[in-house]
N, C-alpha and C positions, 0 to 999 in steps of 0.2 A: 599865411593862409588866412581867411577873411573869417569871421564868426559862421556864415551862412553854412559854407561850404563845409565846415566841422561839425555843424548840425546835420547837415543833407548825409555826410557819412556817415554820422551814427544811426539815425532813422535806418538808412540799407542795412545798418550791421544788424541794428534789432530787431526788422522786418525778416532778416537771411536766419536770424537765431530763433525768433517763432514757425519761419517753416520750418526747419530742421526739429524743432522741441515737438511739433505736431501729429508724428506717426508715435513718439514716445508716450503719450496722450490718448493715444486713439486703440491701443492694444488694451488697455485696461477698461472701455469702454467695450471692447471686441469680448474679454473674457465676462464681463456681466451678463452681455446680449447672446452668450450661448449657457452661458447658468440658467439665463429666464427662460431659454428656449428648452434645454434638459428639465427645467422644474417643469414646465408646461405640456414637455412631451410627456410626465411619468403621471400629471395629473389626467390628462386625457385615459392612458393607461389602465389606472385607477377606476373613474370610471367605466371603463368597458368592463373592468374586469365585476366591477359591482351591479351595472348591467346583466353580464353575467349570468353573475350565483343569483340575482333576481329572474332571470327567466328560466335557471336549473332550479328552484323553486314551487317554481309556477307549471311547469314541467312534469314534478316530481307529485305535485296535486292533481293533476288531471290524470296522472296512470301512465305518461306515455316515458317514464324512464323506471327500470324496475328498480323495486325495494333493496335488491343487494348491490346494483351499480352506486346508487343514491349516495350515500355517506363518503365516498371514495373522490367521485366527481367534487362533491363540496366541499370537503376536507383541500383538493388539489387546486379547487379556486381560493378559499380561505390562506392556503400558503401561499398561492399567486401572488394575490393581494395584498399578504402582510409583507411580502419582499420589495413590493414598489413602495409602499409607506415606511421602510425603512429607507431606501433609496432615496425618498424623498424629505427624509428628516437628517439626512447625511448631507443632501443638496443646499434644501432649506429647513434650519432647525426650527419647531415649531414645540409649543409646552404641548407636550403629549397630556398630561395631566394624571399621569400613573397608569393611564389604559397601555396596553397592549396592544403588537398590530392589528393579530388579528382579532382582539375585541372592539378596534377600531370600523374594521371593514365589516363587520357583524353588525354594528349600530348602524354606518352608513345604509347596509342594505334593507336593515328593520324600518331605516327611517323611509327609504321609499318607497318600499312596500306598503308602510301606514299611508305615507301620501298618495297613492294610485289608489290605495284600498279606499281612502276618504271621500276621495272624486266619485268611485264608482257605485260607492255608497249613499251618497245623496239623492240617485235617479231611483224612482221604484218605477213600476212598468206601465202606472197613470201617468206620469210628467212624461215620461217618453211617449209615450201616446200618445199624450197631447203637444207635444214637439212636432212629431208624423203631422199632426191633422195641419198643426201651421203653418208648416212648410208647405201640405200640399197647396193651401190657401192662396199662402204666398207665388207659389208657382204658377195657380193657375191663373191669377189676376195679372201676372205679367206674360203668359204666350197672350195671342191672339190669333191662333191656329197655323194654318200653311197657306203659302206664297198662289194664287190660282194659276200663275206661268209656271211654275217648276217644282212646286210642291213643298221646299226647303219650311222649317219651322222660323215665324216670323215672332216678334215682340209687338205689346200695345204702341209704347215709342214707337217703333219702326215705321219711316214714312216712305222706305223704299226697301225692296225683297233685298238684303245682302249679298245675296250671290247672285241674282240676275238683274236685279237693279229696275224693276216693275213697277210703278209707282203703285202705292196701297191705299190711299186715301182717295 
């Protein structure tokens, strides 16, 4: 047998032994890509569930859920919540830091609370005012009334009515 042709077979054999090593390879890539997908589904979770206790909150301030339901409902999202964060420190372990779950989901929802409270807190009812008047300013320096064929609302830009195609200039 010639040098060539004992090369040519070995190539096949180790070309035949990488596909076959290849689905043994590809399972352990299969079970990562459904971990990332469980962590990710419990994080989503998580979220709604602090979502949530943030709009049972908000809820719970305007009057429209009464003073004896209150404590019951939050209490029942609070242990929602600490049950995906354990879930999710089972999945993916992460330094808790000595908190608890549910003083986990307690901080997360203080903290967005502060953050929408921050946002809505910046506008008093002059800025907003004056937002209105710029807008409409805005608005009216770009109509330029109605089309005289069809009536449709036209733009400065516009050199032709959009819907009947009328020239305007």
């Amino acid at each position: 047998m010639e040098l060539g042709s004992i090369f040519l077979v070995l190539a096949v054999l180790v070309i035949v032994g990488v596909y076959l090593y290849a689905p043994l390879t590809q399972r352990g890539r299969r079970v990562v890509a459904e971990n990332l997908h469980e962590i990710s589904a419990l994080q989503a979770e998580r979220d709604r569930v602090i979502n949530s206790l943030q709009e049972l909150d908000f809820d719970f301030k305007l009057g429209k859920i009464p003073a004896e339901d209150y404590p019951e409902q939050r209490a029942s999202l609070l242990q929602k919540g600490a049950d995906i964060l354990r879930k999710l420190d089972e999945v993916a372990p992460v330094s808790a830091s000595g908190a608890n779950a549910e003083a986990r989901i307690e901080k997360a929802a203080a903290a967005k609370r502060a953050d929408s409270a921050s946002r809505t807190a910046e506008l008093n009812d002059d800025d907003i005012e004056a937002m209105i008047v710029s807008r409409r300013k805005q608005h009216k320096s770009k109509s330029a009334g109605f089309c005289p064929k069809c009536g449709k609302p036209v733009l400065v830009t516009d050199r032709f009515c959009p819907s009947c195609g009328k020239s305007l200039k």
